[in-house]
Every structure is written in C-alpha cells, then in structure tokens.
C-alpha positions in Angstrom: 153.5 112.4 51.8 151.6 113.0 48.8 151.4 116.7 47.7 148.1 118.7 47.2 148.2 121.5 45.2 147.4 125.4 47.6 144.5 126.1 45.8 143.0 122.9 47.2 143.4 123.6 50.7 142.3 127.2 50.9 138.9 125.9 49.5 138.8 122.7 52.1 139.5 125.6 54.4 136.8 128.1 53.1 134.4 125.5 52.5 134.9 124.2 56.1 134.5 127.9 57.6 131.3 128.8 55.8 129.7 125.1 57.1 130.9 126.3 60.8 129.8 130.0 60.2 126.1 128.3 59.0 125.6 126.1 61.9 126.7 128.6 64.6 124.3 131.1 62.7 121.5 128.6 62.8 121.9 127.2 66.4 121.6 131.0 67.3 118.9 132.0 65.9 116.8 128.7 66.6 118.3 129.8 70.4 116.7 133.2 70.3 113.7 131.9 68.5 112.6 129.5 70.8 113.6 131.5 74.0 110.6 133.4 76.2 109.7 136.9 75.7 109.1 139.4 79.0 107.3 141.2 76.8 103.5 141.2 76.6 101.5 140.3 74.2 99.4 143.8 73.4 96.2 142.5 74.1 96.0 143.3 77.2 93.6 140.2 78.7 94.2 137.4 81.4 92.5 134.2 80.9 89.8 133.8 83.5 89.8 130.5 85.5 86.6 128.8 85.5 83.4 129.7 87.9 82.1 127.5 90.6 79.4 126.7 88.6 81.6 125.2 86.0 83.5 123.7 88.9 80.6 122.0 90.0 79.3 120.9 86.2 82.8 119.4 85.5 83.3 118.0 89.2 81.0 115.2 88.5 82.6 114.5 84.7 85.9 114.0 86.2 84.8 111.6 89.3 83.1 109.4 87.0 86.4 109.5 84.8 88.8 108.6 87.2 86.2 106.3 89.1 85.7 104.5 86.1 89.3 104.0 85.3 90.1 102.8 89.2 87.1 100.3 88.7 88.6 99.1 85.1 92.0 98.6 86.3 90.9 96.8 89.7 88.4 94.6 87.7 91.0 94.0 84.9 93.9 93.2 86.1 93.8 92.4 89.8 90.2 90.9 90.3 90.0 88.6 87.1 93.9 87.3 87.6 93.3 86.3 90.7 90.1 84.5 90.2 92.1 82.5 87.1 94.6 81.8 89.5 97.8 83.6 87.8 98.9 84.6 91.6 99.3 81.2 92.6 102.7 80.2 93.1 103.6 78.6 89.7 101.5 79.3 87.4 102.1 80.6 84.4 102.5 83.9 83.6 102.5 85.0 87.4 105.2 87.0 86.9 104.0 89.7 84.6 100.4 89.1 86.2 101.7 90.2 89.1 103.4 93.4 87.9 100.8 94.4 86.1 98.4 94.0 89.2 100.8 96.1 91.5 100.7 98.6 88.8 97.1 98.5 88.9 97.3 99.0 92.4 99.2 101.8 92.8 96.7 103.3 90.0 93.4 102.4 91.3 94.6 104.3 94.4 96.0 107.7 92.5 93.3 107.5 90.3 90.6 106.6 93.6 92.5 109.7 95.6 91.6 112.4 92.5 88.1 111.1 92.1 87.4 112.4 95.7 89.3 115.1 95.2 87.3 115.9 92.1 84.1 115.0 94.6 85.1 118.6 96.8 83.7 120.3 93.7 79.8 118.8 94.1 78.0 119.1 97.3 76.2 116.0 97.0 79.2 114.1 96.0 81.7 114.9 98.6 79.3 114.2 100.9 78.4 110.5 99.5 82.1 109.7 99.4 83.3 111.4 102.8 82.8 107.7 104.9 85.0 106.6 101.9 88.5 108.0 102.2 89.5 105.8 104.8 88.8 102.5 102.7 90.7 104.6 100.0 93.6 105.5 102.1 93.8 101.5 103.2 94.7 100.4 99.4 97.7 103.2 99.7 100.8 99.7 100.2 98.2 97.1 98.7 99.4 97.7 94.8 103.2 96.9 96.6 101.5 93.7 98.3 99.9 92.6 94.9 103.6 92.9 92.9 105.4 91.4 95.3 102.9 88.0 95.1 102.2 88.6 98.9 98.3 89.6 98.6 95.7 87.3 99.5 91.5 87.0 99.0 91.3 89.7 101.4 93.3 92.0 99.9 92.0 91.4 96.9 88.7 91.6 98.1 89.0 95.2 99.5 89.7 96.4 96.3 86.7 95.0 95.0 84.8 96.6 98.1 86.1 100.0 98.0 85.3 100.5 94.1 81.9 99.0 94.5 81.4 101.8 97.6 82.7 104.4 95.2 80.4 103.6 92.3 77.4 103.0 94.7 78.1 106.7 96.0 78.3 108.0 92.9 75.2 106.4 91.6 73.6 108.2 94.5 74.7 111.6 93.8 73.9 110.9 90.4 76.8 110.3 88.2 76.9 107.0 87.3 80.5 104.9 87.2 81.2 102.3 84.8 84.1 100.4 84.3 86.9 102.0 81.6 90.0 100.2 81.3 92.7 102.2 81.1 95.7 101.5 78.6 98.9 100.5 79.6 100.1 103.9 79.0 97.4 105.8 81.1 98.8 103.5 84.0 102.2 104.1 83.2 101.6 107.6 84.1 
C-alpha cells in the first residue's frame, strides 16, 4: 500500500468538504430562488380579460388562422398524395405518406373544431358555420382511416368538402380563408 503523507489527506478531505458545502449551498439557493412567492406584488392591480368587443375583433383573426391551417394541411398532405397515388398499395413512399396524412387528419379536425369555437365569438360567423359542425364532427376517426391506408375517394373527398364549406362560410361573414400550411411542428402539437 503506498504511503501518503497526513497533510495530504486532510486537504483531499477539506478540499472535498468545501466542493460539497458549495453545491448544497447553491442547489439551495437556486431552490428558494426559483420557488413561488404568496406574497403580492405591491401594485395592487389584476389584469383585465379582454371585452366582447375585442372578443369579437379577434374571433374572426383566429377562425381564419386555424381555418387556414385545417385547409393547408388537408390540401397538403391528404388531398395532393392521394391524387399522386402515394396511398396506393405499393407505391413508393406510402408509408410515411400515409402517416403524415393521418396526422393531418387528426389536425385538420382539432384545428376545424377551434375555428368554430373561435366562430361563437362573431354573430355572423357562428351563424354561417352552425350547419357545419356535423360535417366537422364526421372527419373526428377519418385521420385514423387515412394512417392506417384504409381511406378511399370518398373519404378523401369529405375532407375536401368540409374545408371548402368552411372557407365559403367564412368568405360570407367576411373573413376570408386561405390556405397556410402548417409545419411539421405545429401538427405535432
């Protein structure tokens, strides 16, 4: 066993304290830093939420936003695959043209579901898309049709009526839709 000299050690030892004392020191204070305060903050105000006036300004903003994403999507990736064929059994690429439709699917409907929720907000709007929510509510399982490779020209076909209905109803009530693909990462979530 080879032999350190006492003097050594104690300063491993010391040196190996401090470096424990500094992190527990630091992990505590970043603890108490970060944690909330019940305390308030003096000024004594309460953020207002927005009028109905706003409500209504911003109601049509946000239809044509999500409108215009559900359309991009659809158009995208569901309705130009399958007029190139890529959801005919063997072709190539079906695969991913396939996910990526049924994840199209299942956003053109979220994002088709808020832009009428965002309608309730405009008179003229929620009225223009009432007859719509049960052509909405029909694409609910289609996005799981499309990915599995079990959709057909129908199917595809209703997706390409029901966002035509939406952005003729919007045109109506005056906000106009156009089509704005989303990113992979705006469908993701």
């Amino acid at each position: 066993m080879p032999f350190s000299p006492p003097l050594a050690d104690a300063r491993a030892a010391f040196r190996r304290a401090a470096l424990a004392l500094l992190l527990v020191c630091t992990l505590t204070l970043g603890g108490v830093a970060c944690g909330s305060s019940t305390k308030g903050t003096g000024g004594g105000t309460t953020p207002s939420g927005t009028s109905s006036a706003e409500r209504q300004k911003f109601a049509k903003t946000r239809f044509v936003a999500n409108a215009g994403l559900a359309a991009g999507a659809t158009y995208q990736w569901i309705v130009k695959p399958y007029r190139a064929g890529k959801f005919t059994k063997g072709a190539k690429g079906r695969t991913f043209a396939l996910a990526k439709a049924g994840l199209a699917g299942v956003f053109t409907y979220r994002r088709l579901k808020a832009a009428v929720n965002n309608a309730k907000g405009d008179p003229i709007l929620s009225k223009a898309l009432a007859p719509l929510s049960s052509g909405i509510d029909s694409l609910k399982n289609l996005g799981t049709k499309l990915r599995k490779g079990d959709a057909g020209t129908a199917d595809v076909g209703s997706f390409e009526k029901v966002i035509n209905n939406v952005k003729s109803a919007g045109q109506s009530a005056g906000a106009e839709v156009t089509d704005e693909v989303p990113t992979t990462a705006q469908m993701g979530g």
